[in-house]
N, C-alpha and C positions, 0 to 999 in steps of 0.2 A: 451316762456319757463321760469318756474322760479324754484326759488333754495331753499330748505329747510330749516332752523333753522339749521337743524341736520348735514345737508348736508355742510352748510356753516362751521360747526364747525370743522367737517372730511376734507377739503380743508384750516384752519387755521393750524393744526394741520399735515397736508400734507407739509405746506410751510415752517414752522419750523421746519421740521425734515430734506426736502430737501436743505435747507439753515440756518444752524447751525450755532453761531457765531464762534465757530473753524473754520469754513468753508470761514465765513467773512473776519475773520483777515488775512487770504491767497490768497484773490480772488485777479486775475489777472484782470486788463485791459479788454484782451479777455473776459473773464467770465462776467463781468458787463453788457458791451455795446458792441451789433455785428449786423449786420442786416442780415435779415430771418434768425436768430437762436432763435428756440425755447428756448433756455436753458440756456439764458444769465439771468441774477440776476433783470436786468430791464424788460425784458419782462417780466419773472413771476411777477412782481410786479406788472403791470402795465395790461396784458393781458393775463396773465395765471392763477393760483390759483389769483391771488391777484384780479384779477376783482371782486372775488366775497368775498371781505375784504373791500370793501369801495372803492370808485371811485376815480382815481387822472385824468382820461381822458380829454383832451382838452390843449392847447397850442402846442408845441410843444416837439421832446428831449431833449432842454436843461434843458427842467424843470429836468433831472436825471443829470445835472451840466457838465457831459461828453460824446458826444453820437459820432460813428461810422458812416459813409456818404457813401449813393449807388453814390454819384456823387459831383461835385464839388460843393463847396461853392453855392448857391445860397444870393447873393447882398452881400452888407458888412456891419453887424452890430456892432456897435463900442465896443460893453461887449462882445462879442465872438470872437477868435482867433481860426486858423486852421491850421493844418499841410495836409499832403498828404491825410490822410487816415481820424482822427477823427476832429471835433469840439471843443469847451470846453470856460465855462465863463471865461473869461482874469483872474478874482479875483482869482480864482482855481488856478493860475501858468502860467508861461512864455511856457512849454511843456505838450505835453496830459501826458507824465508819470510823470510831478509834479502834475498837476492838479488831475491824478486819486487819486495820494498818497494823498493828500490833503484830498479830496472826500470819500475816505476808512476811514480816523482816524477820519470823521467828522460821517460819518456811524456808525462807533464802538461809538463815543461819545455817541450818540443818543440813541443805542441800550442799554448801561452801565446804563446813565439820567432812562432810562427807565423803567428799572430793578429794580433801587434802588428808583424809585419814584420822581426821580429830577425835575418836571415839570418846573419846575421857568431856570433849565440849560437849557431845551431845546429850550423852549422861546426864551433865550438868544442868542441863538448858531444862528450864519451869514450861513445858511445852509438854502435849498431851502425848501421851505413851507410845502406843500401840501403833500414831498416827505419824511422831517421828521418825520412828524405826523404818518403819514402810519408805518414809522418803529415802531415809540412809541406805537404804539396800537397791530404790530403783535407781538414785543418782549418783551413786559410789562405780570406784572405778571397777569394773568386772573382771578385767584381768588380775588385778590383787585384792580380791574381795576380804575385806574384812565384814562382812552384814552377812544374815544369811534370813532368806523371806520367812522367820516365825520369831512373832513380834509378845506372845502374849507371856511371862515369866513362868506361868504355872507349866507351860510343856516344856520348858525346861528345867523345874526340879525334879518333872517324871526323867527326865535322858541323863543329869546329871546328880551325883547322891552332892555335892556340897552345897551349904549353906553358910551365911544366905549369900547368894546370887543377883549380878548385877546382870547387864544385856550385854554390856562388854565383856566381862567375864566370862562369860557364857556362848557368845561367839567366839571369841579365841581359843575356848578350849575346843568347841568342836568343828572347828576349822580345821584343826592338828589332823586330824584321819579326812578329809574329803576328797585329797589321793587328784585323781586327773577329772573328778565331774565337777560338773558346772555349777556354780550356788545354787541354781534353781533344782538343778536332779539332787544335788544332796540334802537341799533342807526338803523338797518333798519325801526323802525316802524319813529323814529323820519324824517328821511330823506323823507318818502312818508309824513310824516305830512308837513314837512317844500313845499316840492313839491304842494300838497294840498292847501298851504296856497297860495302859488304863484300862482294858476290856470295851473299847469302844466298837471295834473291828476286830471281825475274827481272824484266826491266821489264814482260813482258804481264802478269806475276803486279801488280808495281805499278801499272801502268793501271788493273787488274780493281779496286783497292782491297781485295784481302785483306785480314783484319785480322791487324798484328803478334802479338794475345797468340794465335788461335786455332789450335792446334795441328794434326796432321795428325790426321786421326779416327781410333782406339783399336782400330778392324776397320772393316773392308768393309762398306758398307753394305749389299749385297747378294752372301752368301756362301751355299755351296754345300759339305759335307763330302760325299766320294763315297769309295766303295774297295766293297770283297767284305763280306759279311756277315760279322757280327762280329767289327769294327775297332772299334767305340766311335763310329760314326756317334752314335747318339741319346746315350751315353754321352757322350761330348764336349760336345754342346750345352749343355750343366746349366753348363758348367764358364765357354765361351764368352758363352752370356746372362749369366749373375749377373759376369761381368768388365766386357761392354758396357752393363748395366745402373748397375751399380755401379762403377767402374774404380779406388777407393779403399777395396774394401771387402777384404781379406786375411783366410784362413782356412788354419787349420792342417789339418784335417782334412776328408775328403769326407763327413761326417756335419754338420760347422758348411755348408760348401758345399752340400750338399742342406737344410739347417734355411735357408737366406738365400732358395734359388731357391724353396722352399716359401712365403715369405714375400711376394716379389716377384709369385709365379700368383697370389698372396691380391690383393695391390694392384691386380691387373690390368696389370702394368707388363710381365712378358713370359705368352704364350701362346702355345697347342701346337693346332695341326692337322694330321691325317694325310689326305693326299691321296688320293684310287681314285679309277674310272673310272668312276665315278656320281657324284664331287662336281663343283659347278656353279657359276657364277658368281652363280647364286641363293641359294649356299649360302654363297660366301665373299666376296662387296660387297654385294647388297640382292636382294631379290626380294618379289615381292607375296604376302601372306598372309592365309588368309580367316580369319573368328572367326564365329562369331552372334551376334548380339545379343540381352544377359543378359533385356532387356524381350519385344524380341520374335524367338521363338527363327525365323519362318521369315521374317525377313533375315538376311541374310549381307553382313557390312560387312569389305571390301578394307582392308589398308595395309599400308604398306612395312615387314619386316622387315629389318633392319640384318645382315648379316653379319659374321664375325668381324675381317676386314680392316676394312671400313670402320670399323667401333670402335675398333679400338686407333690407326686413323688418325686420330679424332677426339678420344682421350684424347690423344695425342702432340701434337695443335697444342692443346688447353688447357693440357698439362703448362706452355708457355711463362709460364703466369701461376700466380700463389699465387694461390686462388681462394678466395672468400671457404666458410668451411666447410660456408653452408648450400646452396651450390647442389650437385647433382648433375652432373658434368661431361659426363655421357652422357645428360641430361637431357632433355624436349623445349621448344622452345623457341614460344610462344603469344604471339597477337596480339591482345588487348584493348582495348576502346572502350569506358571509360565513359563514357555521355552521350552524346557524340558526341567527335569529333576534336578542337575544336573547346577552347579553354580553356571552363570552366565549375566553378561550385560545389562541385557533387555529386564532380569528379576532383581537385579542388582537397579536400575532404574524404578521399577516399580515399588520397590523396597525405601528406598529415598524421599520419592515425590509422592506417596502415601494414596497410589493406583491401586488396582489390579487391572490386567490388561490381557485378551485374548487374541489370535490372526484371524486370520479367513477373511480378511477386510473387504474385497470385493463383492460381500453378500450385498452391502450397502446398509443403510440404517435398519435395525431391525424392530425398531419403536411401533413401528405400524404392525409388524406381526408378515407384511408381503415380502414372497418369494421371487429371486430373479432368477436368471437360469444359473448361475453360477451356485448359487443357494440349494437348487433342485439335484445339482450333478454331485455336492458334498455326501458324502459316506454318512452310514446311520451314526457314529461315533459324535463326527463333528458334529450334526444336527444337532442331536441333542447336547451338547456342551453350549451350544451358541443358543439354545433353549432356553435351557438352566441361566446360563448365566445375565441372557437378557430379557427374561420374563418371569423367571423363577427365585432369583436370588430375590431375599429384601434386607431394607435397612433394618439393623441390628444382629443380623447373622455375623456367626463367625465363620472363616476362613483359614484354614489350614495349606499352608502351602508347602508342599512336600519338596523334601531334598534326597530322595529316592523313593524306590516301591514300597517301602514299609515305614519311614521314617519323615519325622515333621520339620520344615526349619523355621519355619517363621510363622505367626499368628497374628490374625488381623481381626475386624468388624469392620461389617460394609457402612459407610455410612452415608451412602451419595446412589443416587437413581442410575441405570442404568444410562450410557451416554456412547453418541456414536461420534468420534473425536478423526477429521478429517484427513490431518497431520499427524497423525499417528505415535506413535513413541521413538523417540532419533533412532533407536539400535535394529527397529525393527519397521520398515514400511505397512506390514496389512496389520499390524498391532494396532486397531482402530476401534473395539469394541471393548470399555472402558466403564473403572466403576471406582469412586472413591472408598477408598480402604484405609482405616488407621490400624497401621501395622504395631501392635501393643506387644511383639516378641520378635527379635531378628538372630541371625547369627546363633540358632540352637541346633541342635538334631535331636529329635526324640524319639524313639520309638512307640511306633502305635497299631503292630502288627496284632499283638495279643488282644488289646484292648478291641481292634474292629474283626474279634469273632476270629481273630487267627487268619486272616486273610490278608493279600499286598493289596493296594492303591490298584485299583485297573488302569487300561492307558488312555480314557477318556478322560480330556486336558480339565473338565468342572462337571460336578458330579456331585448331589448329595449324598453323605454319611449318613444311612440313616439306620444305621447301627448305634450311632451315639450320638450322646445329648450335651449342650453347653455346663450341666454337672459333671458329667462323665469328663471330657477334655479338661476343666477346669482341676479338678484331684487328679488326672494323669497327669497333668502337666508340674502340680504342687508335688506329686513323689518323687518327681525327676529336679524337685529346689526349682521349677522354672514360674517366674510371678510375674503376671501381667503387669502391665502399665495399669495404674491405678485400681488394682482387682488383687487383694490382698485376703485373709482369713478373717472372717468377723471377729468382733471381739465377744461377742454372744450372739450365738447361736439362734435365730428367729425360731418359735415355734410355728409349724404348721396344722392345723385341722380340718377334718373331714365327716360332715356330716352326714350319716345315711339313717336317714327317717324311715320306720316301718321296716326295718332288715329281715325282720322274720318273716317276710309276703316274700324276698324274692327266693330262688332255686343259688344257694351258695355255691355249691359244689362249682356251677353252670357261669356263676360270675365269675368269685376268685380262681377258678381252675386252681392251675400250680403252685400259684402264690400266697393261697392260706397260709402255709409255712411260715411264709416271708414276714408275716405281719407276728411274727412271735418278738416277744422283748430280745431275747437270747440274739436270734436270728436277723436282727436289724442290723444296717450298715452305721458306722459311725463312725468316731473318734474309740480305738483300739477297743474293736470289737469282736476278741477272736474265734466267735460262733460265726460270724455274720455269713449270710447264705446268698446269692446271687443266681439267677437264672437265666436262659437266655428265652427272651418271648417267641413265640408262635410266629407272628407274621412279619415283623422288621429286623428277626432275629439278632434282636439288641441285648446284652447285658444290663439286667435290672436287678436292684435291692430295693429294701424298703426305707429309708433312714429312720433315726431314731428321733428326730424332731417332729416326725407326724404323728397325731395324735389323732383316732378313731373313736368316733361318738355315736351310737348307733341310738335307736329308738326304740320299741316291742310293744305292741297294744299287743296285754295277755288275754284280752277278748278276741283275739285272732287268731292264736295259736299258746297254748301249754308252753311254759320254760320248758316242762319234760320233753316235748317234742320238736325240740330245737337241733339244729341238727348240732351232731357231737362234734364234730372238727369247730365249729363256732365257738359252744360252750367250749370248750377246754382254753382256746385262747382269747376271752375277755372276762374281765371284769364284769359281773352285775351289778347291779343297784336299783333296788325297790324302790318306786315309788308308791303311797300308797293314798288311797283319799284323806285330808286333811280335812275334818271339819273344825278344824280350829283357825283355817283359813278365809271363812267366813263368820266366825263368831265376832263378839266384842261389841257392835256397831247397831246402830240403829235400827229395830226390825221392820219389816217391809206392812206396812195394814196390820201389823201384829203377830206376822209371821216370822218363825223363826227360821232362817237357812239351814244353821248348823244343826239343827236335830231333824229337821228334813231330811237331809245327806245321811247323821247317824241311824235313824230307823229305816232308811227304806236298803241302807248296805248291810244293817243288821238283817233284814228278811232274807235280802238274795245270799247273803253265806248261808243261812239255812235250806233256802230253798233251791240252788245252785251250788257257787261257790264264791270265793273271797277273790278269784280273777275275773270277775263278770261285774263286779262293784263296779258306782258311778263315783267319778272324779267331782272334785271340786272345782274343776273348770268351767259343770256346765251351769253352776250357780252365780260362776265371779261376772257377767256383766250386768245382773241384778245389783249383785253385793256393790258395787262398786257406783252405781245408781243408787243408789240407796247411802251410801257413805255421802255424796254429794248433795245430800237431802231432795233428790226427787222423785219424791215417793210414786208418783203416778208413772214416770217412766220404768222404776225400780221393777214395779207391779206387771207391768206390761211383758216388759223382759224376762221376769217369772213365769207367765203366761206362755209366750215362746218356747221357753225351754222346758215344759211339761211337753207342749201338743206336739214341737218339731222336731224336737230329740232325745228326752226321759223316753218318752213311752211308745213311740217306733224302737228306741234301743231294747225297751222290755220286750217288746213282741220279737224281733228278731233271737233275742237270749232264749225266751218261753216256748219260740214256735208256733207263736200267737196261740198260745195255753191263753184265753182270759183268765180262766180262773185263777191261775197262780200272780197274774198282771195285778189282779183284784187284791191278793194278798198283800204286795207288796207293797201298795197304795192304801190298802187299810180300808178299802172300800166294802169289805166284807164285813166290820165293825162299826158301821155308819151306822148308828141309829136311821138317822136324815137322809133316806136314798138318794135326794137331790142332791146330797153334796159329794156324791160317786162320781167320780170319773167313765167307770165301766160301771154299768148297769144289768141287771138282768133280766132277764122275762122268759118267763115258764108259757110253753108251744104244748097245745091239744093236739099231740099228735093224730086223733083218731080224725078230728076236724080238720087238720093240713093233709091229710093223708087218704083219710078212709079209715073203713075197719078190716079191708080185706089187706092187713098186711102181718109180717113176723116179729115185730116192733115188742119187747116185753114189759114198755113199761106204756104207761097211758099221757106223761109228760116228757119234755124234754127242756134243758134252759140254754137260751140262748142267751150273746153278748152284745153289747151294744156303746160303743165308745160316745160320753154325751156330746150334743152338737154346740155348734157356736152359741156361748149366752150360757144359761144355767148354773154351773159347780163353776166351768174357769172363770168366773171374774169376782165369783165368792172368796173371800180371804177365810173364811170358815173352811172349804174344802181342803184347804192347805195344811190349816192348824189343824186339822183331823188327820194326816195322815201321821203324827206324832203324838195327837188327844184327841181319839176318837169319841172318846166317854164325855169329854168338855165341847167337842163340839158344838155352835151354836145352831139355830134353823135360819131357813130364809127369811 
């Protein structure tokens, strides 16, 4: 992903408004330095707007003089002193609250030096390097920048052959060529140059304009975990979402990590779907769905239901912006005409007193849903406007109000229930069917002909868009410089995820249709993405992409289906990743009655590769509720649980592998190397055929053997049967 000129400028201008030096000269302790708070004075500097201001990343927190600790001291370094809670270089003060005081007046120095041009102060000032500089370049005057955002000396011996080199020196001289760009475009271009020089970035990589700060992506955008049944296919994903979701978020325990991914399904930020061969592309991007109509039940009114893909594809390109709170981000998006198109009074009022307001006022209240005769004799146009806009609209949509047939002037979100208002609007007497609207844009014209599929505005006065989405308006609206009331560009980017458990059971072709494409890295929408592919859907015929902050996690029991026989549009764009049985995830621990897990798992996966293959192994899954009994020292439940997972799923899964072959069942259990038949599992018994049968038959042999799974009692609650199926020779007797 990378980040605009423009874009960078609007995130400079974010961090100085968020952090004022009024602001500075008050800031507490707290507010500097805290961990997992987003909204300390360091993280933004460091990994929030400030990432994309020039890089200070690498060493550790004391580079901000002061920092906050999830945990004790690690070792003891002689320049750093600690109290309970924070860190802090010794030079700062004997306590963290000298130290911070210190740290503040030496911040304000820097920011004052800065303002007033002092470069030669700042030089001077015994104040952490890399963490100065940054200040001098966000709080310096922009119009005669003396700073420029690359703060570390060594990428400047690469740009510049003198030594040695100071930061002053070294901004001045290459200030001298930066000609009419911005600090921000010149010191990015210099940074990939200094990069370039180094062999860090190749030159197609610097043609393409990568950007310096944005790192290589955290995972695959599109990943695939495959192996044998339980390996931790779905187990894994919990672990992988909440990291690509979160990639700052650390947790000591798979109970804090399941409380984060539980948090995250709540946001809507990752989500789970399980594939079969009945789900449809109706089910997972849009398909048409019928409802009746509450007035009148024998119509039947069509529209498009959204699928779970296309959803989280539309929460993922809103995530790009802090959205102002009242809108819905999944919201629908309505085209309204008061009056007419046309400037006038009556939208010039509603515009004001933060309405939207429609005529027809003699229908009378339309709360109840009853028609009067005036209501009956209205045209199919008005009906349904007076529809829509009094049973249809909801709180948190937006509103588009148009200042001709293809253009927008003003933007609103509903925020108030439908209301049927007596008195109507001064300019206008049947202006009586009424809706609070905070109008968040007035006074624009945009165009939104291309964007809605190349089509004008119809002349029906409220009417849903349902060509586009509250993502969609939001980036039309940002290419035309037009920015909501309180709905600005994030400072980072939320990741989105998307779970699809068992992908290889559904028909792909049948889900993704047109949109396999769309899900290629190359092919993703984004921040200057100049492959990015867009289609228009089948049934709301909406312009869609995929963005680049979703993240696909799929699943693969390879006892379902071969990688080989996956389909190729899939393989070609993701990621794999083998999982594979781990008996080392049951080792180490206390054994169960003397049995060992881990070589349980290794011999009976060692049989089925030979006698199968190494996709039809059993996971270590189906051991961990023993194993984990057993770690808790209760041995009799440990046993039991063991017990379970031979009779209810080891060895249904053998049969269904073998084709209920006993014989080979027998192999793989070791029950054919029992001295001690009672400690078999499967049993045999030799059948007289002449005796079951007769002699009057074509039969060539005179036995045959049959299988017999042993019943409740016997081998399963022997702890000998177990240990035999890895020492069959040690085996003991009943």
């Amino acid at each position: 992903m990378s980040i605009s000129n423009q874009e960078r400028q609007q995130f400079l201008e974010q961090f100085i408004h968020e952090w004022p030096v009024e602001r500075l000269e008050s800031l507490s302790l707290e507010e500097y330095t805290s961990v997992d708070d987003q909204n300390t004075f360091a993280y933004w500097i460091e990994f929030g707007v400030g990432r994309y201001l020039g890089s200070i990343k690498g060493g550790d927190a004391s580079k901000f003089g002061i920092y906050k600790r999830k945990s004790e001291p690690k070792g003891i370094r002689e320049f750093i002193d600690s109290d309970d809670v924070y860190s802090w270089k010794r030079k700062y003060g004997s306590s963290a609250e000298q130290a911070f005081s210190n740290i503040k007046s030496k911040i304000l120095l820097v920011i004052q030096a800065a303002k007033h041009a002092e470069l030669e102060k700042i030089e001077l000032l015994d104040f952490e390097q890399v963490l100065k500089w940054k200040l001098a370049f966000i709080y310096q005057d922009h119009n005669a920048p003396l700073v420029l955002p690359i703060y570390k000396l060594k990428k400047f011996n690469v740009l510049l052959d003198e030594r040695p080199l100071t930061h002053s020196t070294a901004y001045t001289k290459l200030l001298q060529s930066r000609g009419n760009k911005t600090p921000l475009e010149y010191g990015m271009e210099l940074w990939r140059k200094a990069d370039e020089l180094e062999g860090k970035i190749s030159s197609e990589q610097f043609d393409n304009g990568d950007d310096y700060l944005d790192s290589a992506p955290i995972a695959p955008l599109n990943q695939i975990l495959f192996g044998p049944p339980g390996t931790g296919k779905t187990y894994s994903t919990i672990e992988s979402a909440v990291a690509i979701a979160e990639p700052e978020f650390n947790w000591s325990s798979r109970t804090e990590l399941k409380d984060k991914y539980n948090q995250l399904v709540k946001e809507k930020r990752i989500r789970f779907v399980t594939f079969h061969q009945s789900y449809g592309y109706e089910d997972f991007v849009e398909g048409l769905s019928a409802l009746s109509d509450e007035e009148n039940p024998d119509v039947i009114r069509y529209f498009v239901k959204k699928g779970i893909f296309r959803e989280i594809c539309e929460d993922a390109q809103a995530s790009r912006y802090t959205i102002n709170n009242e809108i819905n981000k999944s919201g629908q998006v309505w085209k309204l005409s008061i009056e007419s198109a046309q400037k006038n009074s009556t939208k010039d009022y509603c515009l004001a007193n933060g309405i939207g307001a429609i005529g027809w006022g003699n229908t009378g209240d339309l709360t109840g849903g009853e028609e009067n005769s005036y209501h009956q004799s209205l045209g199919k146009n008005a009906k349904n406007s007076l529809y829509y806009f009094s049973q249809q609209m909801q709180v948190g949509d937006l509103v588009l109000c148009i200042d001709s047939k293809t253009s927008v002037g003003a933007v609103g979100v509903v925020t108030g229930d439908y209301q049927y208002v007596e008195s109507a609007v001064p300019t206008r007497s049947d202006f009586r069917h009424q809706r609070n609207i905070t109008w968040l844009a007035t006074d624009i014209s945009v165009e939104f002909k291309e964007l809605n599929g190349n089509t004008s505005f119809n002349l029906s006065t409220c009417y849903p868009l349902s060509r586009l989405s509250v993502a969609d308006v939001l980036e039309h609206l940002n290419s035309y410089g037009v920015a909501l009331k309180q709905t600005q560009l994030q400072q980072q980017t939320q990741n989105y995820v998307l779970i699809i458990d068992e992908i290889n059971r559904g028909n792909i072709s049948k889900i993704f249709g047109e949109l396999i494409t769309l899900i290629e890295p190359s092919k993703r929408s984004g921040h200057n993405q100049t492959e990015a592919l867009q289609v228009t859907l089948q049934c709301s015929q909406m312009p869609f992409s995929v963005p680049d902050n979703l993240y696909l996690i799929g699943t693969m029991n390879t006892a379902d289906r071969s990688l080989a026989l996956m389909d190729t549009a899939l393989r070609r764009r993701f990621d794999f990743k083998e999982l594979m049985p781990q008996p080392s995830k049951i080792a180490g621990h206390p054994l169960i009655n003397g049995i060992d897990l881990s070589r349980i798992l290794t011999t009976i996966n060692e049989r089925i590769s030979v006698l199968y293959d190494r996709e039809h192994t059993l996971g270590h899954g189906f051991f961990f509720p023993a194993f984990e009994a057993a770690k808790d020292e209760d041995q009799d439940r440990a046993f039991e649980l063991l017990i379970s997972a031979f009779k209810n799923k080891i060895i249904p899964l053998l049969q269904e592998y073998f084709f209920d072959d006993w014989q080979k069942i027998r192999l793989v259990l070791g029950d054919n190397q029992k001295v001690n038949q009672d400690l078999a599992f499967v049993i045999t018994k030799s059948v007289e055929l002449d005796k079951l049968f007769g002699y009057d038959t074509d039969f060539d042999l005179d036995t045959s053997t049959s299988y017999q799974l042993q019943s409740e009692g016997n081998c399963w609650r022997q702890p000998a049967a177990y240990i035999a199926i890895y020492e069959p020779q040690n085996a003991g007797t009943l």
